[in-house]
N, C-alpha and C positions, 0 to 999 in steps of 0.2 A: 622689446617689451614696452617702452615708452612711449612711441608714437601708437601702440596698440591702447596704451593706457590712457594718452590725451584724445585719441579720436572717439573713442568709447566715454569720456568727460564730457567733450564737446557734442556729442549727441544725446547725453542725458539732459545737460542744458539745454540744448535747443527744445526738448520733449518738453519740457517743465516751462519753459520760459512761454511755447506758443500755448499751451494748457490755463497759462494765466491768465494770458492775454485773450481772451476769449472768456463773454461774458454767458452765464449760464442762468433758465431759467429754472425754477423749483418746480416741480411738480406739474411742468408742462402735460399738457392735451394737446391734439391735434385732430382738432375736430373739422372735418371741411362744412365748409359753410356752401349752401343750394344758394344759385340763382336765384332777385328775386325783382319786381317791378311794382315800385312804389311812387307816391309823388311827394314831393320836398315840402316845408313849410314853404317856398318863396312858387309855388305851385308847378315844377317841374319837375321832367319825369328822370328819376336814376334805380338802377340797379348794381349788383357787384359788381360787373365792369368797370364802373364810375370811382371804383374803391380799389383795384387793381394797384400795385404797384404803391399802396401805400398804408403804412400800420393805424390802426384802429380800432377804440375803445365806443364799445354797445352795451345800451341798458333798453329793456322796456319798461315805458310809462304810459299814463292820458293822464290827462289834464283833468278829468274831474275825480280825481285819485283825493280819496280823502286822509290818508294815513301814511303812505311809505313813499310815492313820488314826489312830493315837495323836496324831501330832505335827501333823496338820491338826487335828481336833480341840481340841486345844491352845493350837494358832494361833487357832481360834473362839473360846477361852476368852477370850484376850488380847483379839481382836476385839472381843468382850460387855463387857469392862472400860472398854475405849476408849470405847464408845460410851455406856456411865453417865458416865466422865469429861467428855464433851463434853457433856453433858447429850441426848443425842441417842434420846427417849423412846419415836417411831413407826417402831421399827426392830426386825424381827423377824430371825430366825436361821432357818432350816432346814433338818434333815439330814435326806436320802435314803437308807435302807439299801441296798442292793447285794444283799443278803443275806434278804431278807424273811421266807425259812421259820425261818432260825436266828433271828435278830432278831423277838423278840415284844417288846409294851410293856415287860414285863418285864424280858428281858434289854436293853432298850437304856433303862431306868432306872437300872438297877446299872450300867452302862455311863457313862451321864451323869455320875452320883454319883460313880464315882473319880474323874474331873476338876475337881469342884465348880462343875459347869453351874447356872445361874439360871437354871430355868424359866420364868420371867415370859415373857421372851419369844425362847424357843429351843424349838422342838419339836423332837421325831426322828422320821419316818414310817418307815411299814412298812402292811403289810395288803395289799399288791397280790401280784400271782406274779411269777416271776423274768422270766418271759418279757416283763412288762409292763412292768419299770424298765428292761431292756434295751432296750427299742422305744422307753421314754419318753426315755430320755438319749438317744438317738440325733435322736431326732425333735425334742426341745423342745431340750435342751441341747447339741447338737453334739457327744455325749463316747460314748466308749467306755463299754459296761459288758456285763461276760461272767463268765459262773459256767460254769469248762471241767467237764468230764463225771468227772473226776478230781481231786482234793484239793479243801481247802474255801478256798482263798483266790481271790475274785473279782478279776478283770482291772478296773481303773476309774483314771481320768484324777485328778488332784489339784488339781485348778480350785475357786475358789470363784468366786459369779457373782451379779452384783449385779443384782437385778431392780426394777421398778417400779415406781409406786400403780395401774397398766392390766395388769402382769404381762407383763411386757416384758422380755427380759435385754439389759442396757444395757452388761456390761461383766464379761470373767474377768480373775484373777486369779492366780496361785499361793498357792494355800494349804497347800502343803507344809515349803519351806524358801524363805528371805529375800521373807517376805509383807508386800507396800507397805502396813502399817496406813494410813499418811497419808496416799496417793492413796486408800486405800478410803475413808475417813473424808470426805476433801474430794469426793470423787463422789456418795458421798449425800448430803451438805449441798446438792451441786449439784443432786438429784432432789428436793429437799426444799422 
């Protein structure tokens, strides 16, 4: 009866102990993200290939955004801080123009630059047509994105979205106003 009662002990524990140890995300999605071929602010060309095998966080903006991408943007600043702070090194950033004719490498360099972006590991894409990031956020990302026929400020949701080492969006965020750095922080440690 005892060795049935320590081996039945020692298997609860091990159940419980590896259930700890395993870090979970809340309210996960798993949403596959489409192929797609863009060109970088530094004017080269990547796609999800190039994102492969490493976790990262996506927002769309342009740069002649007069209301909600400054302070997202910003929030990514904070974001890129945090994650040199925690030592947290296979973690890339990536912004989607909205805006892709306005937005050349160019102008989403000068762009970058007033916020004091760390390229290391933050790109901005652009190089598709408008028609294409609308079809892509809709399809890969769940989100709104519309450039109306009238004025230059594009229609786009304020989510940032945390994706996977398979390219997987595992989890949005607000990345506008009162953004959970620490549930995003503790989610990629969790993917990591």
């Amino acid at each position: 009866m005892k060795p049935r009662f320590l081996f039945l002990f020692v298997l609860i524990l091990t159940l419980f102990l590896t259930a700890c140890g395993k870090e979970k995300i809340e309210n996960e999605v798993n949403w596959p993200i489409k192929d797609f071929s863009a060109t970088t602010q530094q004017n080269k060309s990547m796609g999800l290939k190039d994102l492969k095998g490493k976790v990262w966080v996506s927002a769309f903006i342009f740069t002649s955004c007069a209301d909600v991408c400054p302070p997202m943007t910003s929030n990514m600043v904070t974001l890129q801080k945090k994650l040199k702070d925690e030592k947290l090194t296979d973690v890339d950033l990536v912004s989607f123009s909205v805006d892709p004719t306005v937005d050349t490498p160019e102008v989403l360099t000068h762009y970058a630059k007033q916020f004091g972006v760390d390229f290391t590991n933050w790109t901005f894409l652009t190089g598709y047509s408008q028609e294409f990031i609308e079809k892509y956020a809709a399809e890969s990302f769940k989100t709104i994105v519309k450039k109306p026929k009238d004025g230059n400020q594009v229609i786009h949701q304020t989510f940032l979205y945390l994706v996977d080492k398979e390219g997987k969006i595992k989890k949005t965020y607000s990345g506008y106003k009162d953004v959970p750095f620490d549930e995003i922080i503790h989610d990629i440690k969790a993917l990591q």
